[in-house]
N, C-alpha and C positions, 0 to 999 in steps of 0.2 A: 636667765636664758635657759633655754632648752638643750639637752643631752643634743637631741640631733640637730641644732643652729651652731655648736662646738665642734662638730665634728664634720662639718663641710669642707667639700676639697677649697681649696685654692687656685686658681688659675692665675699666672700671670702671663701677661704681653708681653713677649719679645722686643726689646729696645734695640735696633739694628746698629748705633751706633756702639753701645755698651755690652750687650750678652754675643751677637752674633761673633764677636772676637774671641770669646773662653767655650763659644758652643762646640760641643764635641760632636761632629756626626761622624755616623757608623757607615760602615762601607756599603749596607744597604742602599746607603742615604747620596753615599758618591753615583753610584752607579744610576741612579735614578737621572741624578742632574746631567752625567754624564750623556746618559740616553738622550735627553731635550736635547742638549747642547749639538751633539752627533748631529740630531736630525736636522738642526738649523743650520750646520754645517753645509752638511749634504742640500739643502734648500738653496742658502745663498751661494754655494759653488756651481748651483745646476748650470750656468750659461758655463765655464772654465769645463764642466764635464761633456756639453754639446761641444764647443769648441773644438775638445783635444776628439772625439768621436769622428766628426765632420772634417778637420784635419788629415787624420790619421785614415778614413775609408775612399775620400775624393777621389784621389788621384795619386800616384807616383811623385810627382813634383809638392802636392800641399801635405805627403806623408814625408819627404825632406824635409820640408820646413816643419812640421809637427818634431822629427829625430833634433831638429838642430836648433827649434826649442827648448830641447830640455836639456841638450850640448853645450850651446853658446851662449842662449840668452833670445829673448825676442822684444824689440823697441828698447825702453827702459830698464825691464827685468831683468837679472841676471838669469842663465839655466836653474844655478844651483835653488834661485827662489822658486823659480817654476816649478823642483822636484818637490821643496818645502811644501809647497800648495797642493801637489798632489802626496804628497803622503799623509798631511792634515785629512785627506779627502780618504784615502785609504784606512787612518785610523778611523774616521766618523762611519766609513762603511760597515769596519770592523766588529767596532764597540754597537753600532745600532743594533748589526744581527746576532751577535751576540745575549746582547741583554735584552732582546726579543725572545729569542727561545728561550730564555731564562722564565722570562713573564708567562712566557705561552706553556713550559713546565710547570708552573705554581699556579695558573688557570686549569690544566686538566686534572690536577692530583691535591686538590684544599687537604687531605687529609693530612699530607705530607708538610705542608707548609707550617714552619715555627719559626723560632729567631735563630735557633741555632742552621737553621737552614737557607736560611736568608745571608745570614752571615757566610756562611762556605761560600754559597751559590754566588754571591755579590763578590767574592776573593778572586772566583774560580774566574769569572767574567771580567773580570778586571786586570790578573794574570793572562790569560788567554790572548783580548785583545790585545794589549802590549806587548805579548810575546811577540805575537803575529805581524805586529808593526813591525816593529823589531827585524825582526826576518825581512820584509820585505823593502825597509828601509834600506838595508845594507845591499839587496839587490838591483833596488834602485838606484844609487849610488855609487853602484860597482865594486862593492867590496868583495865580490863574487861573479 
């Protein structure tokens, strides 16, 4: 054989049942899936975000029931799911605009972008958003 048919790389296929359980991803790698996940969020919540909008601007009487949705409960749901749902919706807001700027920082500056950068940047957007939730969870919830 040939020096250079000895020294070709290797690729293997990812076996979903066996590697994706030891596969290590890096926070770059959260933050990406994150960002889909966020926007599918935000997609399949749009009628729950019409909902509470059109509620909440009607009238006096359907902004009662919008308060006393997320008080008491409305049909089946408890309140306290209702807030669930909208804090789900508050983190996907969160985390999308977040690691949007993030993207739209490493689109105007290539120069800037490495791994070590990626890595901060992916901490930073990741801290951020759950901070943020965080905060607004608890106001939600009246812990404040």
């Amino acid at each position: 054989m040939t020096e250079l048919a000895k020294k070709r790389p290797e690729f293997r296929n990812i076996n979903a049942f066996k590697d994706l359980t030891t596969y290590r991803m890096t926070p770059a790698a959260w933050v990406s899936i994150l960002h889909r996940a966020s926007g599918a969020v935000m997609f399949l919540l749009l009628p729950f975000v019409l909902w509470m909008f059109d509620t909440s601007v009607s009238s006096e009487i359907s902004f009662s029931t919008f308060k006393a949705a997320f008080n008491s409960g409305l049909g089946f749901a408890p309140g306290w799911f209702i807030k669930l749902v909208a804090l789900g919706l508050i983190w996907a807001y969160l985390h999308h605009m977040i690691a949007g700027v993030r993207h739209l920082c490493m689109d105007v500056s290539h120069d800037a972008v490495s791994k070590q950068f990626g890595k901060t940047s992916a901490l930073v957007t990741l801290v951020i958003s759950i901070g943020l939730t965080l905060v607004l969870a608890a106001k939600l919830f009246g812990l404040y």
